[in-house]
ZAMIMAR-546088 format. One record per residue: residue number from 1; residue in one letter; x, y, z of N, C-alpha, C in turn. Coordinates in steps of 0.1 Angstrom, whole numbers, always signed. Layout:
% residues N
     k   r    n.px    n.py    n.pz   ca.px   ca.py   ca.pz    c.px    c.py    c.pz
   NUM   a       X       Y       Z       X       Y       Z       X       Y       Z
...
END
This chain:
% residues 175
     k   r    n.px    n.py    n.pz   ca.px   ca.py   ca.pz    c.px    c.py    c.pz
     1   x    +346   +1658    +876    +348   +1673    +875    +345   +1677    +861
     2   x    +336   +1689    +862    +334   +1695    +850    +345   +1699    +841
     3   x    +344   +1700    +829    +357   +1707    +817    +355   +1721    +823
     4   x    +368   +1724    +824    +366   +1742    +825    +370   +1745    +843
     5   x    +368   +1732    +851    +366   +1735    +866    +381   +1728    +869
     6   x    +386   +1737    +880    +398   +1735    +881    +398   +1729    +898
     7   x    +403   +1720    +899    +400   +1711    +912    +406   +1722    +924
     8   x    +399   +1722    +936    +408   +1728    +949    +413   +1719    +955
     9   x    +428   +1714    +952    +435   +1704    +962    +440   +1707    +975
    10   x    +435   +1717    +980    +438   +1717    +993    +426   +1717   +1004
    11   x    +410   +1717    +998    +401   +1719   +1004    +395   +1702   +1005
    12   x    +404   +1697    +992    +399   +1683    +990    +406   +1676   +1000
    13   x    +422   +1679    +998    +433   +1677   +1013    +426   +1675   +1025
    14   x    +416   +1688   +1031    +414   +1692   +1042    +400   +1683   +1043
    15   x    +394   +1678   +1030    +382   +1669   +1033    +390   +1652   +1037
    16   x    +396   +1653   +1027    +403   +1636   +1030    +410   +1637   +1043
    17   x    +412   +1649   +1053    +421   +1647   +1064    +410   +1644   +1075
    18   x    +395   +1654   +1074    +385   +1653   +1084    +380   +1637   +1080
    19   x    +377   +1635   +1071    +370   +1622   +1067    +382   +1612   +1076
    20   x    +393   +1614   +1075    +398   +1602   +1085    +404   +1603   +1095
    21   x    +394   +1613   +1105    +391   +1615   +1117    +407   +1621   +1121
    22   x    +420   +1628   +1113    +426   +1637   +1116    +425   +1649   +1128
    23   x    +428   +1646   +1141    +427   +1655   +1149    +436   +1665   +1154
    24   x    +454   +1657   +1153    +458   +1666   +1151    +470   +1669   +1139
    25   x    +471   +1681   +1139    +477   +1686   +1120    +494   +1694   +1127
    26   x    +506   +1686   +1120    +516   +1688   +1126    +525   +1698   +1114
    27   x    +528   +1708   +1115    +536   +1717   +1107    +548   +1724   +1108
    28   x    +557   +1727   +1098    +563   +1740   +1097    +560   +1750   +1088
    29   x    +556   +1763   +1089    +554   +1771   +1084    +557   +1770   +1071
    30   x    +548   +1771   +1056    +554   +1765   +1044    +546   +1772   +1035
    31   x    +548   +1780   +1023    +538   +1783   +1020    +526   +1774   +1010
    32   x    +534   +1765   +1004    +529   +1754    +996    +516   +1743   +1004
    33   x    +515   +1746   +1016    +508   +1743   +1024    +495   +1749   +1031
    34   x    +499   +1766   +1032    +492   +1774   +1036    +479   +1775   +1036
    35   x    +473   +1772   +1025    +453   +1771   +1024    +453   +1761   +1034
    36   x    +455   +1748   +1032    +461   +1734   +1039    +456   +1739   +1056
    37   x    +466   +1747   +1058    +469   +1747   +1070    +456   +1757   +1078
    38   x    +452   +1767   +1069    +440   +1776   +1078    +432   +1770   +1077
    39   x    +424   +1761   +1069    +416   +1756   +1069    +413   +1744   +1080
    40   x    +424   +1739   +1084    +426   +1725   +1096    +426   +1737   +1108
    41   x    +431   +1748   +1112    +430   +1755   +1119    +412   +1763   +1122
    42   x    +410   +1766   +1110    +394   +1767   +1113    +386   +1761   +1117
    43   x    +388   +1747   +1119    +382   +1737   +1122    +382   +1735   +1140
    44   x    +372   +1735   +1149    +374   +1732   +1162    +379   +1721   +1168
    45   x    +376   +1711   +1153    +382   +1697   +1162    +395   +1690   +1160
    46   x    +403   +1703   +1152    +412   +1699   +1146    +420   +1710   +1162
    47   x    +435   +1702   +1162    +448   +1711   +1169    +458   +1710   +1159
    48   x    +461   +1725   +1156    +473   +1728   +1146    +487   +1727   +1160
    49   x    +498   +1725   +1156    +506   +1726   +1162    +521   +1728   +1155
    50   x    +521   +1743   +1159    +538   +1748   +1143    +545   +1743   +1156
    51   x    +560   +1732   +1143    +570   +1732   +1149    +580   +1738   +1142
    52   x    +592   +1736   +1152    +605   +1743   +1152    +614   +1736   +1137
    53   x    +610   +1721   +1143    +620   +1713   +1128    +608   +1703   +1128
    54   x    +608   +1697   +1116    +600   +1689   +1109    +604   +1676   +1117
    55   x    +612   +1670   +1125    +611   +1656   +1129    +606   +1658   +1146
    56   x    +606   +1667   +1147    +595   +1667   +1161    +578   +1665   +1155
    57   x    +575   +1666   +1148    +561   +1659   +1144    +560   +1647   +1143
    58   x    +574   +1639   +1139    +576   +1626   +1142    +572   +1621   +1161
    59   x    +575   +1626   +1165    +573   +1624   +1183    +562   +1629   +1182
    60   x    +551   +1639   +1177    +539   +1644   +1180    +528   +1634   +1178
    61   x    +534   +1625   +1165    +525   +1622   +1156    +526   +1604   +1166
    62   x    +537   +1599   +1168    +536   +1590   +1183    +527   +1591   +1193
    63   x    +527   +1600   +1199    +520   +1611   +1208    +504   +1610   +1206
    64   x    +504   +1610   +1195    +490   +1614   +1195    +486   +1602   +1195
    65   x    +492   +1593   +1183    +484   +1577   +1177    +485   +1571   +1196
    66   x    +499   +1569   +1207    +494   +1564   +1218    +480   +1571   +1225
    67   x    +476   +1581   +1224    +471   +1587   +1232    +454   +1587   +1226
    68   x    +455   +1580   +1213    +440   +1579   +1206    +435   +1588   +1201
    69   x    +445   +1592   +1195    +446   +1602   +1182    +449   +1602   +1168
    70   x    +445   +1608   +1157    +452   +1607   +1145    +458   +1618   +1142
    71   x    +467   +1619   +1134    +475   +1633   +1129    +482   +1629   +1117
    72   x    +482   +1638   +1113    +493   +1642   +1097    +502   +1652   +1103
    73   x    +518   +1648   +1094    +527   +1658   +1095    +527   +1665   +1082
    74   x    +528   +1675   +1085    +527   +1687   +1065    +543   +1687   +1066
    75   x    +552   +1690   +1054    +567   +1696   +1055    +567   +1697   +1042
    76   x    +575   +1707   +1040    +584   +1705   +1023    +593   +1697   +1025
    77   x    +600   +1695   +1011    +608   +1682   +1010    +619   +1688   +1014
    78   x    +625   +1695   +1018    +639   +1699   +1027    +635   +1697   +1039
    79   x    +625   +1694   +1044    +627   +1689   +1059    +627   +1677   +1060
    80   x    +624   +1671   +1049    +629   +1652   +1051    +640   +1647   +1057
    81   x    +649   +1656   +1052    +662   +1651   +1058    +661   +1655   +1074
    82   x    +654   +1662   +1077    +653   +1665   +1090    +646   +1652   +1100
    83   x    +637   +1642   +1094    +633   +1633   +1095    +639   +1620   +1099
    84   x    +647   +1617   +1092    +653   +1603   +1086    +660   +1595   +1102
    85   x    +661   +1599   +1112    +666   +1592   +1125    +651   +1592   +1134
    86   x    +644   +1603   +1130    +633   +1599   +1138    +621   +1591   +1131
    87   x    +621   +1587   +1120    +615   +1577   +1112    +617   +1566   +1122
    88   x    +629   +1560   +1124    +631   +1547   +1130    +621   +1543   +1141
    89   x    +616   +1556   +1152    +608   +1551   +1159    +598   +1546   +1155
    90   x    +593   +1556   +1138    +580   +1547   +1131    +579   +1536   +1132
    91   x    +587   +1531   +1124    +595   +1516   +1120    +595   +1505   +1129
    92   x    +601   +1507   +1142    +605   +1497   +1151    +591   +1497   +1160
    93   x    +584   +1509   +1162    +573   +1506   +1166    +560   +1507   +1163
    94   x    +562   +1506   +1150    +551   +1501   +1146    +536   +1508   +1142
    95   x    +542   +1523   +1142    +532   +1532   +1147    +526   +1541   +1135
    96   x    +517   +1543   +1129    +513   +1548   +1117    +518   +1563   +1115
    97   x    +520   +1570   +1104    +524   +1583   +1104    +520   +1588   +1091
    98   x    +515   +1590   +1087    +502   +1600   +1076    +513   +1615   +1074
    99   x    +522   +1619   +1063    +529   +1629   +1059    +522   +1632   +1042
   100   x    +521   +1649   +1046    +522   +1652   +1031    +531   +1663   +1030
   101   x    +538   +1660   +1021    +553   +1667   +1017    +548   +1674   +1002
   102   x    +550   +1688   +1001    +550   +1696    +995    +569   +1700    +987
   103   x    +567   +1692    +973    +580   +1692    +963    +586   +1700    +960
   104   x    +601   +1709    +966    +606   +1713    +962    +621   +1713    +954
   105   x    +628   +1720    +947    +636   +1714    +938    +631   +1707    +925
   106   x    +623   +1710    +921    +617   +1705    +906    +611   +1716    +899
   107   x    +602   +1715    +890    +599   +1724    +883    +596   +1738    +887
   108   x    +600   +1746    +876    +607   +1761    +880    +612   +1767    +891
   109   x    +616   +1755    +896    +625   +1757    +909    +634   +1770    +906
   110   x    +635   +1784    +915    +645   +1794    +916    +655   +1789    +922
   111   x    +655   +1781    +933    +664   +1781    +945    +672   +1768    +938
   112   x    +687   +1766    +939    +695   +1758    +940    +695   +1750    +947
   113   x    +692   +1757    +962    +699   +1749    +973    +683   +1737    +976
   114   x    +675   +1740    +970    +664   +1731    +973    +665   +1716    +965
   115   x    +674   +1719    +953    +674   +1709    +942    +678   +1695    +947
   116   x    +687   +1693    +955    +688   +1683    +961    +686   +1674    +969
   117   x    +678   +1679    +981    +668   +1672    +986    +653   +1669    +980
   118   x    +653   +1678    +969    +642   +1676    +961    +638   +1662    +955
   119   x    +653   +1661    +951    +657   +1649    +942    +658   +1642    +950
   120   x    +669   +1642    +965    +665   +1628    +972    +654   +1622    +980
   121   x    +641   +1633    +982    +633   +1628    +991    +631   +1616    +986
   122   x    +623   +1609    +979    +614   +1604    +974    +625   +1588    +975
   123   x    +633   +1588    +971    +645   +1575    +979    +647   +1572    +992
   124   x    +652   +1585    +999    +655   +1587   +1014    +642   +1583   +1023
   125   x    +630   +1591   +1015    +618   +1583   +1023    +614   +1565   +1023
   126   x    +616   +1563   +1008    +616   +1548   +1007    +630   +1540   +1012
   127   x    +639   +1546   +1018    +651   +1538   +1025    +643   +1534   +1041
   128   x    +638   +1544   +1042    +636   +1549   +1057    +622   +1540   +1059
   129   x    +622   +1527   +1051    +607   +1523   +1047    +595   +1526   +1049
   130   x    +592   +1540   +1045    +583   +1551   +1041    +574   +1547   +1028
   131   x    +564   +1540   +1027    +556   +1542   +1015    +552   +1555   +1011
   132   x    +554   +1558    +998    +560   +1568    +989    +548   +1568    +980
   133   x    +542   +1579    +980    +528   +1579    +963    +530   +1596    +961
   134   x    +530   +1597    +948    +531   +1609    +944    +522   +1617    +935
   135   x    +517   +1628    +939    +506   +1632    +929    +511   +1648    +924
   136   x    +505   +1646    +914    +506   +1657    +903    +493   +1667    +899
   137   x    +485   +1661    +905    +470   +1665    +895    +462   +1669    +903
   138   x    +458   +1676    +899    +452   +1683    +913    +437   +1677    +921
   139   x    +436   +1672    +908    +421   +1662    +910    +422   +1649    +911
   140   x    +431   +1648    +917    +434   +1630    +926    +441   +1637    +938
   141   x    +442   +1645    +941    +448   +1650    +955    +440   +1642    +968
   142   x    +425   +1646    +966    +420   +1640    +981    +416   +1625    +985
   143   x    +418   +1620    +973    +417   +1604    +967    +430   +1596    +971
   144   x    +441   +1604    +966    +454   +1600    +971    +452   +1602    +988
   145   x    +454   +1615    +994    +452   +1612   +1007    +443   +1606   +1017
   146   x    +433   +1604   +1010    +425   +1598   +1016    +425   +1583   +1018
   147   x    +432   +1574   +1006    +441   +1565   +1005    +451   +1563   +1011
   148   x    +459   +1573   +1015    +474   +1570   +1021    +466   +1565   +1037
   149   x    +462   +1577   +1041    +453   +1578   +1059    +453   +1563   +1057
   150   x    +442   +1557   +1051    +434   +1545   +1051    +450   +1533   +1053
   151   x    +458   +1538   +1045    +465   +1527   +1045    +475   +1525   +1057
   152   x    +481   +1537   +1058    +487   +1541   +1071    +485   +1541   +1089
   153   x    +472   +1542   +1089    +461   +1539   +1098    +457   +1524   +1102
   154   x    +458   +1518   +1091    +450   +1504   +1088    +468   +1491   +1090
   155   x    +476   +1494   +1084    +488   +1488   +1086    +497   +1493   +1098
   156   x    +498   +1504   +1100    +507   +1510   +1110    +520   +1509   +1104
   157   x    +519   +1517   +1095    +528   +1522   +1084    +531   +1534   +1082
   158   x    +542   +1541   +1076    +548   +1553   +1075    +542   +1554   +1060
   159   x    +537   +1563   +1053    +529   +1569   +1048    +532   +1581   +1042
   160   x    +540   +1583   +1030    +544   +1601   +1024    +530   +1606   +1014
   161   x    +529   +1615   +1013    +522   +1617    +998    +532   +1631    +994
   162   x    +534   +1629    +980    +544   +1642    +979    +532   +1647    +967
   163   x    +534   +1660    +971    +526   +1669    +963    +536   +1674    +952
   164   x    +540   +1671    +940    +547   +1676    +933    +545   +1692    +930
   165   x    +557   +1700    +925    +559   +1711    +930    +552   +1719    +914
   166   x    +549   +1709    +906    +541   +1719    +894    +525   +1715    +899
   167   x    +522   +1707    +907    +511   +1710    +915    +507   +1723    +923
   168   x    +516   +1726    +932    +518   +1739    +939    +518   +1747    +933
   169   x    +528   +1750    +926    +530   +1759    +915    +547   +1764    +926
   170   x    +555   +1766    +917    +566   +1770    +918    +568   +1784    +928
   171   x    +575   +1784    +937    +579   +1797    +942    +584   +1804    +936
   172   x    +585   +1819    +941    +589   +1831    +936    +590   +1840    +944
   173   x    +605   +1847    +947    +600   +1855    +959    +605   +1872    +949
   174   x    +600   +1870    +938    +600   +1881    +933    +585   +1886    +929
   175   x    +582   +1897    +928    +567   +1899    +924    +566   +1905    +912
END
């Protein structure tokens, strides 16, 4: 990357998801995700599918890999905890699951109530024996996920990438 050029980590996201044959893209509505998400939706060979709570992508993301499919679940890190019982089915069966979790509770965090699970995801995923990589930079984003896919895919492994939240850039629901 040129000095001066500022990387698009979400177009690079959307390239490392098609490159590993990603067909279907599992969500809850987030904004930290948003380019993310129109862009997998523009795509004809992709199926977006919003859920209600973040661990029903857990069953989608089963769902698809039996059925001869690939998928990623998108969530912010308060829906981890929404996760953590339906991990096990990862686990015991064996079945790959490709997440990218968008960090909140960290830098310039407004919200309180996010601070916590902010701080626990990144344990709670690795309890839940979740391989855990974390990126910051906006120009290792599609490298990282492109890497996780490969590894997750290839072991049949549970798989996080957390997008740190001074990557996103911090919320604000003031203007």
């Amino acid at each position: 990357m040129s000095e001066g050029t500022v990387a698009d980590w979400p177009a690079d996201s959307y390239a490392a998801l098609k490159s590993a044959d990603i067909r279907q893209v599992a969500y809850v509505p987030d904004a930290g995700h948003a380019r993310l998400i129109q862009l997998c939706a523009s795509d004809p060979a992709m199926r977006i599918v919003p859920l209600t709570s973040e661990e029903e992508g857990i069953g989608l993301a089963a769902g698809a890999w039996l059925g001869g499919q690939r998928s990623v679940l998108l969530m912010q890190s308060s829906g981890v905890g929404n996760c953590i019982n339906a991990l096990a089915l990862i686990e015991t069966c064996r079945l790959p699951l490709l997440t990218l979790v968008t960090m909140r509770g960290e830098f310039g965090e407004f919200n309180p109530w996010q601070v916590p699970m902010g701080r626990a995801t990144p344990e709670a995923l690795a309890l839940a024996d979740v391989l855990v990589q974390r990126v910051s930079e906006a120009d290792e984003v599609g490298a990282a996920i492109a890497g996780a896919a490969r590894l997750a895919f290839a072991s049949y492994r549970a798989v996080a990438v957390l997008l740190s939240q001074q990557l996103i850039g911090a919320k604000s629901f003031q203007k």
